[in-house]
PDB file with one MODEL, atoms N, CA, C and O in Angstrom:
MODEL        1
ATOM      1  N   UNK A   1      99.857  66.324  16.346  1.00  0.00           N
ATOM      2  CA  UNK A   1      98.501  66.432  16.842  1.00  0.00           C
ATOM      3  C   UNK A   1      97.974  65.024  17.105  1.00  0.00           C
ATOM      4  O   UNK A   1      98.144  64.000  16.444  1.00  0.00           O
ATOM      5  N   UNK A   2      97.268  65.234  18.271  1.00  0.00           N
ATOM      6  CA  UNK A   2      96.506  63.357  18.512  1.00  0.00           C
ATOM      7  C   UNK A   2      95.079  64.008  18.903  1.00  0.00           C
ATOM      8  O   UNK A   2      94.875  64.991  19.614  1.00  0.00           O
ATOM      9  N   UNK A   3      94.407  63.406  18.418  1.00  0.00           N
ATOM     10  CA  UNK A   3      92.760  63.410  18.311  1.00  0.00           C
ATOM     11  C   UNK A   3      92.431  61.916  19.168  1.00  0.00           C
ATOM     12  O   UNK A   3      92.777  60.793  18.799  1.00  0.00           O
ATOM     13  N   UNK A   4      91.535  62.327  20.613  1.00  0.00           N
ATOM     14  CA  UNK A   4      91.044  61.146  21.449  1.00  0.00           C
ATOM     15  C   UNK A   4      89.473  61.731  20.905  1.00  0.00           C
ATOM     16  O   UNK A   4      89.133  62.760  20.320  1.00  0.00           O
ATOM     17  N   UNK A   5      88.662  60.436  21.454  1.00  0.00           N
ATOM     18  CA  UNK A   5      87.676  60.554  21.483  1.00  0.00           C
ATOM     19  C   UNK A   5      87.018  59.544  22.835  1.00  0.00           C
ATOM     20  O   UNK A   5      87.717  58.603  23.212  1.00  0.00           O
ATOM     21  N   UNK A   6      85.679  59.795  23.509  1.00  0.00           N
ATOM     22  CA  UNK A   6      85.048  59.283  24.054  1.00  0.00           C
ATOM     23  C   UNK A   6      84.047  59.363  24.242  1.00  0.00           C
ATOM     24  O   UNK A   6      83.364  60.309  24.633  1.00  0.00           O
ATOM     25  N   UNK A   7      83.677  57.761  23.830  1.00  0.00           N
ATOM     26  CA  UNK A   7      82.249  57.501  23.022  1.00  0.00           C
ATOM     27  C   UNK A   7      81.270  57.390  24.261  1.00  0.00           C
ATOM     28  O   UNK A   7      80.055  57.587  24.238  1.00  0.00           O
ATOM     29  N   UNK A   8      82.122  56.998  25.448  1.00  0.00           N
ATOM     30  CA  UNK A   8      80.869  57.276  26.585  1.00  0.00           C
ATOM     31  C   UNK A   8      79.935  58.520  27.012  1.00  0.00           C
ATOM     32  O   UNK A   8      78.956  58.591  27.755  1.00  0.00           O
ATOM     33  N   UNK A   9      80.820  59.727  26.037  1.00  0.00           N
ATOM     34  CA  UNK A   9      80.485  61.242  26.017  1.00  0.00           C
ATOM     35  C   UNK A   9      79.188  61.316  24.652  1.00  0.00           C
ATOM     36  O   UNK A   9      78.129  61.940  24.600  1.00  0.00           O
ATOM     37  N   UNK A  10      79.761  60.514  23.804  1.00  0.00           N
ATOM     38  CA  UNK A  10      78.738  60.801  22.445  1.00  0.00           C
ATOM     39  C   UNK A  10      77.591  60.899  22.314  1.00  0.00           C
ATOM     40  O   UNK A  10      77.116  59.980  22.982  1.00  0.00           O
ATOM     41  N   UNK A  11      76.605  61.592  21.744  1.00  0.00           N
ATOM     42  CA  UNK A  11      75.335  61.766  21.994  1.00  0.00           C
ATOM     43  C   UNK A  11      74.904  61.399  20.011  1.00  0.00           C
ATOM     44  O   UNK A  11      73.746  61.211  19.640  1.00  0.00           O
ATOM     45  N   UNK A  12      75.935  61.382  19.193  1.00  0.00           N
ATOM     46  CA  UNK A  12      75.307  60.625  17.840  1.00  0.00           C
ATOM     47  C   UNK A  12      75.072  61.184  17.120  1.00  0.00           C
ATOM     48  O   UNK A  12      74.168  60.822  16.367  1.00  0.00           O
ATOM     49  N   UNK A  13      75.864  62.622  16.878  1.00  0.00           N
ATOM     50  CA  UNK A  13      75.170  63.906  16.129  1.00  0.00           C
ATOM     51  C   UNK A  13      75.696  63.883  15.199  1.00  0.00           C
ATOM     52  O   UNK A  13      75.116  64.373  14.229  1.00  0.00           O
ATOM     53  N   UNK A  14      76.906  63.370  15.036  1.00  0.00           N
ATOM     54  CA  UNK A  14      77.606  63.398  13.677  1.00  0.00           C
ATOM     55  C   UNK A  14      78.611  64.280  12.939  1.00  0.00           C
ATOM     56  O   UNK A  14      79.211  64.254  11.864  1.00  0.00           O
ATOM     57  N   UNK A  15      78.494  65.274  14.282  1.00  0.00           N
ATOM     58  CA  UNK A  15      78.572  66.750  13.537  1.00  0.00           C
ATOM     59  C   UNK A  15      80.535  66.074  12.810  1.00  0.00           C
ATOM     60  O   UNK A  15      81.155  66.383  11.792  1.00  0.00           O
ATOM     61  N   UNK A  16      80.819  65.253  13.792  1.00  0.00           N
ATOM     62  CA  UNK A  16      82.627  65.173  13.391  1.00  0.00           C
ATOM     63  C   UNK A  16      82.558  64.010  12.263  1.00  0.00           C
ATOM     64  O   UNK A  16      83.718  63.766  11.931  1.00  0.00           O
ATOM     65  N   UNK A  17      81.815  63.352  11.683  1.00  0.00           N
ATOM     66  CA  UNK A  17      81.608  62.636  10.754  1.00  0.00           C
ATOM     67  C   UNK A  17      81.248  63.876   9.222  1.00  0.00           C
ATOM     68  O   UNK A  17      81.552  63.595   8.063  1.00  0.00           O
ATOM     69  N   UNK A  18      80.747  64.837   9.534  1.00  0.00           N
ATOM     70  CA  UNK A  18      80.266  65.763   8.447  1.00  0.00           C
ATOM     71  C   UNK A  18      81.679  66.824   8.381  1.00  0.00           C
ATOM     72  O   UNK A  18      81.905  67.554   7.416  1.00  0.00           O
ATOM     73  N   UNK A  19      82.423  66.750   9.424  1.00  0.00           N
ATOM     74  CA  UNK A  19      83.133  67.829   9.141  1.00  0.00           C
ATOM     75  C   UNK A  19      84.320  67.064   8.825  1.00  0.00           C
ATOM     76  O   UNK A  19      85.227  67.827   8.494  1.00  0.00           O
ATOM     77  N   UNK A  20      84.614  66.005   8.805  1.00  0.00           N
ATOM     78  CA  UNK A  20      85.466  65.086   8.117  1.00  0.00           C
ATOM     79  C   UNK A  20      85.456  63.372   8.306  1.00  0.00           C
ATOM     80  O   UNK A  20      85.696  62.649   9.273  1.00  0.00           O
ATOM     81  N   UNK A  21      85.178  63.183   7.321  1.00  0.00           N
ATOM     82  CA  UNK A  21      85.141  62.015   7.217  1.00  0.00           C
ATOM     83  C   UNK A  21      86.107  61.293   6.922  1.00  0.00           C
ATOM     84  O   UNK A  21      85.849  60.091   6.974  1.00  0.00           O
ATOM     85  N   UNK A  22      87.336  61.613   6.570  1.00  0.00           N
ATOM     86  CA  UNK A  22      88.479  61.195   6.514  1.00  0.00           C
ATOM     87  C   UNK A  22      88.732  60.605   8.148  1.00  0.00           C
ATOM     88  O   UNK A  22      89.093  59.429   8.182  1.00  0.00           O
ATOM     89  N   UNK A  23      88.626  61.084   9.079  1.00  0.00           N
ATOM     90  CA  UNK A  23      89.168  61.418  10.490  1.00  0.00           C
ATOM     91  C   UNK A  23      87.617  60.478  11.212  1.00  0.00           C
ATOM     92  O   UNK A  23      88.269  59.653  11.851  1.00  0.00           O
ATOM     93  N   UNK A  24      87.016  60.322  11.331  1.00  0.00           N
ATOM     94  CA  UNK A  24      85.315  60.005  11.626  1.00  0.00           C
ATOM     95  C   UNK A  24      84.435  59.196  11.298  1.00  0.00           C
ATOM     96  O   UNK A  24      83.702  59.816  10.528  1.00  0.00           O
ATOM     97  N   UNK A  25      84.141  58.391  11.394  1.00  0.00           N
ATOM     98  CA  UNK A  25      82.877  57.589  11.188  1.00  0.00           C
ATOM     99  C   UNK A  25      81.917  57.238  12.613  1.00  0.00           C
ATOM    100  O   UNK A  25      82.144  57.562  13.778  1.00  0.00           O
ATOM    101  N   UNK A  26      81.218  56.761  12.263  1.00  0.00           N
ATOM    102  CA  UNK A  26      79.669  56.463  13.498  1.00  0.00           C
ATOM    103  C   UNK A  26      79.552  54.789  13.482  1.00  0.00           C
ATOM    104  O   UNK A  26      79.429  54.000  12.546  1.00  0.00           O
ATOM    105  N   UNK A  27      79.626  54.637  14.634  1.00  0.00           N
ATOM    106  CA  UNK A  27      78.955  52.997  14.865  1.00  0.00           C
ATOM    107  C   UNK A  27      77.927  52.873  14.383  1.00  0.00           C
ATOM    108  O   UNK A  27      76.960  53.571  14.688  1.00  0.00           O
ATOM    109  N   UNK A  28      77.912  51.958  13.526  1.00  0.00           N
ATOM    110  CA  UNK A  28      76.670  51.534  12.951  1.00  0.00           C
ATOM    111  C   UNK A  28      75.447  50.824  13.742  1.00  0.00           C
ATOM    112  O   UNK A  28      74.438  50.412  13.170  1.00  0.00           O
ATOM    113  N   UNK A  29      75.669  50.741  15.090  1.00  0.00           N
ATOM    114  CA  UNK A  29      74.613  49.443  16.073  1.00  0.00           C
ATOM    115  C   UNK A  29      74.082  51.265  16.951  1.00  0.00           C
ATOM    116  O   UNK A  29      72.937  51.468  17.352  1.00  0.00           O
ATOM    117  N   UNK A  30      75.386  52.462  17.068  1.00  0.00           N
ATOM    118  CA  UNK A  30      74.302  53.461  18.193  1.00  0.00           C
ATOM    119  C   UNK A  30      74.791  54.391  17.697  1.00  0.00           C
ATOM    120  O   UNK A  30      74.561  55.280  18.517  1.00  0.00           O
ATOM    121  N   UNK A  31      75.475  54.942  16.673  1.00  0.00           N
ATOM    122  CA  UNK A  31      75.889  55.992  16.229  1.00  0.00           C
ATOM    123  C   UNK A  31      77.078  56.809  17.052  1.00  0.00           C
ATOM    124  O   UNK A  31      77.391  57.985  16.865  1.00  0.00           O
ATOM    125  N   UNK A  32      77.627  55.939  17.957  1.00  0.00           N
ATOM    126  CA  UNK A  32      78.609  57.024  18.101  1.00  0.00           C
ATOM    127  C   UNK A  32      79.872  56.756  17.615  1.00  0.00           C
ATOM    128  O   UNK A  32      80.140  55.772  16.926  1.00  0.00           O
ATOM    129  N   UNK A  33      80.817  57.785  18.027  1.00  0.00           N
ATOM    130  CA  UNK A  33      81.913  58.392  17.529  1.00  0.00           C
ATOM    131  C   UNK A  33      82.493  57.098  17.189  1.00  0.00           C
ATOM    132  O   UNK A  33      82.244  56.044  17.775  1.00  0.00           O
ATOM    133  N   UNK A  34      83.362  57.264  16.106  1.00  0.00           N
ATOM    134  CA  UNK A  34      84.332  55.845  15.824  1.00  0.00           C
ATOM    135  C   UNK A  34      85.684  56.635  15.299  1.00  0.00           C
ATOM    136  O   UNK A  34      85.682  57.264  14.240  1.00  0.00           O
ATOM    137  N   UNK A  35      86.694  56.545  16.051  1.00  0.00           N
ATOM    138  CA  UNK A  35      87.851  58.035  15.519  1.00  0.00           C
ATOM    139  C   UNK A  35      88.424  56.668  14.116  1.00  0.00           C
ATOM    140  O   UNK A  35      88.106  55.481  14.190  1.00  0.00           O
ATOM    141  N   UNK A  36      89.231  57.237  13.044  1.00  0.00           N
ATOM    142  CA  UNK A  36      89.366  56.350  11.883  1.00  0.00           C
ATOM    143  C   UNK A  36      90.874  56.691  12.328  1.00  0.00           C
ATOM    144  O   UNK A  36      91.604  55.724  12.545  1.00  0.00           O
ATOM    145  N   UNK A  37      91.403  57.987  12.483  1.00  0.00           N
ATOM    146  CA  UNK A  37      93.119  57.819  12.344  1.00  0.00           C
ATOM    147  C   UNK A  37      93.193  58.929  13.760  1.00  0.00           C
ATOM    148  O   UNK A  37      92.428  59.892  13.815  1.00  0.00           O
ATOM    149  N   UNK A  38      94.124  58.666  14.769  1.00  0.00           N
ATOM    150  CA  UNK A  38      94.343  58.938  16.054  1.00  0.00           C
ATOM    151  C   UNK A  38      95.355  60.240  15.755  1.00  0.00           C
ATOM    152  O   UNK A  38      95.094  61.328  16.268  1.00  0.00           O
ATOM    153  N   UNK A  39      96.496  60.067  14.916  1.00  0.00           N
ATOM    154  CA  UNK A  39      97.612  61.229  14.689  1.00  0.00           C
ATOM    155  C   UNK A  39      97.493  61.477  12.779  1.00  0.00           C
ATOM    156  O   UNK A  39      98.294  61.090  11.928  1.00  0.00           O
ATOM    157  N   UNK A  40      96.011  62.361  12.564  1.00  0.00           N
ATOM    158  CA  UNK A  40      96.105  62.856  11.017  1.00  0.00           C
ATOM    159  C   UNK A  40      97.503  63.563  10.462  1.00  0.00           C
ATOM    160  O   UNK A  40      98.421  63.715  11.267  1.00  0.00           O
ATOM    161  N   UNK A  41      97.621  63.882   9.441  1.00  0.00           N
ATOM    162  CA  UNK A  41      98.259  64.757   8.762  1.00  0.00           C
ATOM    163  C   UNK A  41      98.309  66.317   8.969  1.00  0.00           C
ATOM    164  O   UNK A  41      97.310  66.616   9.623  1.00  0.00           O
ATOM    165  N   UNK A  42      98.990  67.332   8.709  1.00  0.00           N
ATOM    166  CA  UNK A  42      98.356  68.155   8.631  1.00  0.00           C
ATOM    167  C   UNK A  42      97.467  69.038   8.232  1.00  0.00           C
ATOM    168  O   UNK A  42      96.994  70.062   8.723  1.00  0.00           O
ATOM    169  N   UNK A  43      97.256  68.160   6.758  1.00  0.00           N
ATOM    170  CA  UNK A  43      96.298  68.379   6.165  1.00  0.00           C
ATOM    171  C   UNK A  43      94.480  68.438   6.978  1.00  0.00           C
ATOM    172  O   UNK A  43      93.389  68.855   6.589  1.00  0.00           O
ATOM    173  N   UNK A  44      94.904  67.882   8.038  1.00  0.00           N
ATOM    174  CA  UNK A  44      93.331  67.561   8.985  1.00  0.00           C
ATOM    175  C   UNK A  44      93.291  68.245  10.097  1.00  0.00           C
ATOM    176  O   UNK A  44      92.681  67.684  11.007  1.00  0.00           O
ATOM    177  N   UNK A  45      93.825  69.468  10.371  1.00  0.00           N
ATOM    178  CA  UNK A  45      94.777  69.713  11.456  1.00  0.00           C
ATOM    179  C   UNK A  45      93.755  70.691  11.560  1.00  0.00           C
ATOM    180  O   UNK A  45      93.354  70.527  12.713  1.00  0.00           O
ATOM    181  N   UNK A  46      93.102  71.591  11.067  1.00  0.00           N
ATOM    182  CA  UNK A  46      91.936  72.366  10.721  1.00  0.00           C
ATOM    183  C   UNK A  46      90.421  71.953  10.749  1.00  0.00           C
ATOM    184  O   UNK A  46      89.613  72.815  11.095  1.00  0.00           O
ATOM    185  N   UNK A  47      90.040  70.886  10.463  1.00  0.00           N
ATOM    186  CA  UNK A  47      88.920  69.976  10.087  1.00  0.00           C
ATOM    187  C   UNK A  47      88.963  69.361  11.654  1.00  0.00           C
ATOM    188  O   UNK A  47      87.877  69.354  12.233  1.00  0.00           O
ATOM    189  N   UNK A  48      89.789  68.996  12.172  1.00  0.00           N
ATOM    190  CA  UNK A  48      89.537  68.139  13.516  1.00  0.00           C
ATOM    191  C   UNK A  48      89.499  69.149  14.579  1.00  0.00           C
ATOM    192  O   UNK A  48      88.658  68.865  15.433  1.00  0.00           O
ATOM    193  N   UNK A  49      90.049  70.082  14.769  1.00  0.00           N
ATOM    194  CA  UNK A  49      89.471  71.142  15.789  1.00  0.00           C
ATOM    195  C   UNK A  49      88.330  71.879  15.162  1.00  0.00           C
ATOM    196  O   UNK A  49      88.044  73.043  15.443  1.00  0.00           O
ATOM    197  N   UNK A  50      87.846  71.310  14.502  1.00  0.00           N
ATOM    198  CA  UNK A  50      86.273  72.109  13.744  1.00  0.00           C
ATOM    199  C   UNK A  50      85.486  71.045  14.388  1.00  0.00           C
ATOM    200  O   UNK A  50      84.725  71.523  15.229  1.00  0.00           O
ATOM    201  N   UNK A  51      85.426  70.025  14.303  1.00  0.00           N
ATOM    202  CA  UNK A  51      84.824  68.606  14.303  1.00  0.00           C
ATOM    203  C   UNK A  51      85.373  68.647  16.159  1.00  0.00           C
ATOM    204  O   UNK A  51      84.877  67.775  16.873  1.00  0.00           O
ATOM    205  N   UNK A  52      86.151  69.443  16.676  1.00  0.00           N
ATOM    206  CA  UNK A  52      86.058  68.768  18.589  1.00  0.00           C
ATOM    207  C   UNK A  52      84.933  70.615  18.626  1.00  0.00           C
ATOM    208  O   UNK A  52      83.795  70.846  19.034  1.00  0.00           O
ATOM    209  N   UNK A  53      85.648  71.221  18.201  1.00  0.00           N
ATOM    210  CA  UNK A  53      84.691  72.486  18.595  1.00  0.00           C
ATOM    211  C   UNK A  53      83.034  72.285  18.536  1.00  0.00           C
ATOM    212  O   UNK A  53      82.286  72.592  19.464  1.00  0.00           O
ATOM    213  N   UNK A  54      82.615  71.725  17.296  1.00  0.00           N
ATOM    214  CA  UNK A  54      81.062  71.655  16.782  1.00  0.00           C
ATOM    215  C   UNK A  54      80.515  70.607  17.475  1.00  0.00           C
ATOM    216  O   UNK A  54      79.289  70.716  17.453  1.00  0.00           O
ATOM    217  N   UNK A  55      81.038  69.225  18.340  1.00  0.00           N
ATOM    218  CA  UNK A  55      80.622  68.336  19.006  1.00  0.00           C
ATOM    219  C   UNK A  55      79.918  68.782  20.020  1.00  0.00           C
ATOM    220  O   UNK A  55      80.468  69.103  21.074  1.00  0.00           O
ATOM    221  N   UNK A  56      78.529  68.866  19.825  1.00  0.00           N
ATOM    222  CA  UNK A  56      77.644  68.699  21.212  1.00  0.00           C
ATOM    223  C   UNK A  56      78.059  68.614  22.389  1.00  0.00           C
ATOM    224  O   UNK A  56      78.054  69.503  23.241  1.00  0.00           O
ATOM    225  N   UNK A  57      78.567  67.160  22.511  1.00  0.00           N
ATOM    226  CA  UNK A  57      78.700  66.726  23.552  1.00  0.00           C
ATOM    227  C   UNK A  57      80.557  66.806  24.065  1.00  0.00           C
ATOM    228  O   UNK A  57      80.926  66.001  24.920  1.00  0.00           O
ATOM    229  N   UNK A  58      81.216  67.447  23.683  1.00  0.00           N
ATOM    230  CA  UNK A  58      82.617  67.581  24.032  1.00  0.00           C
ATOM    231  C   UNK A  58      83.287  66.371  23.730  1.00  0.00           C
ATOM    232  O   UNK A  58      84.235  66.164  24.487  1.00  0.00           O
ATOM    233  N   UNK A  59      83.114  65.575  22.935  1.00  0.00           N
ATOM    234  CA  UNK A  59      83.654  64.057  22.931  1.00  0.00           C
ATOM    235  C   UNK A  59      84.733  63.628  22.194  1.00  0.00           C
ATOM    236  O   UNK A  59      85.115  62.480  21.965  1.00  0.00           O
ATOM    237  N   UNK A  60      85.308  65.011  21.748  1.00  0.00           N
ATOM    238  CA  UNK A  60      86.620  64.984  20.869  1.00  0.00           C
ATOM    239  C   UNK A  60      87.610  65.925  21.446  1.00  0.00           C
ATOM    240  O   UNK A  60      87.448  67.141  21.545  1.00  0.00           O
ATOM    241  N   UNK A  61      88.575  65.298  21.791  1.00  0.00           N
ATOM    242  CA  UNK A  61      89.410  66.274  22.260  1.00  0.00           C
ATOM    243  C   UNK A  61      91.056  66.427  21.673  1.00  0.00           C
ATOM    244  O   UNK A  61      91.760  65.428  21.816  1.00  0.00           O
ATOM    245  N   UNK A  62      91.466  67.240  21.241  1.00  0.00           N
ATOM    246  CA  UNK A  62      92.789  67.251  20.441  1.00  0.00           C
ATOM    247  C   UNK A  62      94.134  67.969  21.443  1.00  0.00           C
ATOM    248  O   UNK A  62      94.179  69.064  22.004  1.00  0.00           O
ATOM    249  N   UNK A  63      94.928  67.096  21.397  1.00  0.00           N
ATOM    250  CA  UNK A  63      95.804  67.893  21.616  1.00  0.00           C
ATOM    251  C   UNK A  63      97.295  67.471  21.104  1.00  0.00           C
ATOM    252  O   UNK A  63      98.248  68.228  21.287  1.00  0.00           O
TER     253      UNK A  63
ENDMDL
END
């Protein structure tokens, strides 16, 4: 699994920071997306298509 993100899409909601933070954090200067690990475990494999599904703005995309 590879998890992209694009922050030109982000609108700052967080929702993929709350649904794992392992995988997620927020720029601290505008809040958007900051991906932490590009190819998780499978342990995250569940949590990161929760976190591209719940994104507002479509800004996570897994495949």
């Amino acid at each position: 699994m590879k998890i992209s993100v694009d922050q030109s899409k982000c609108c700052g909601s967080g929702m993929c920071v709350l649904t794992d933070p392992d995988l997620f954090d927020q720029n601290e200067e505008d809040g958007t997306v900051v991906l932490l690990v590009e190819h998780p475990d499978a342990a995250h494999e569940a949590t990161a298509k929760e976190a591209a599904s719940l994104c507002p703005a479509s800004a996570i995309t897994i495949s």
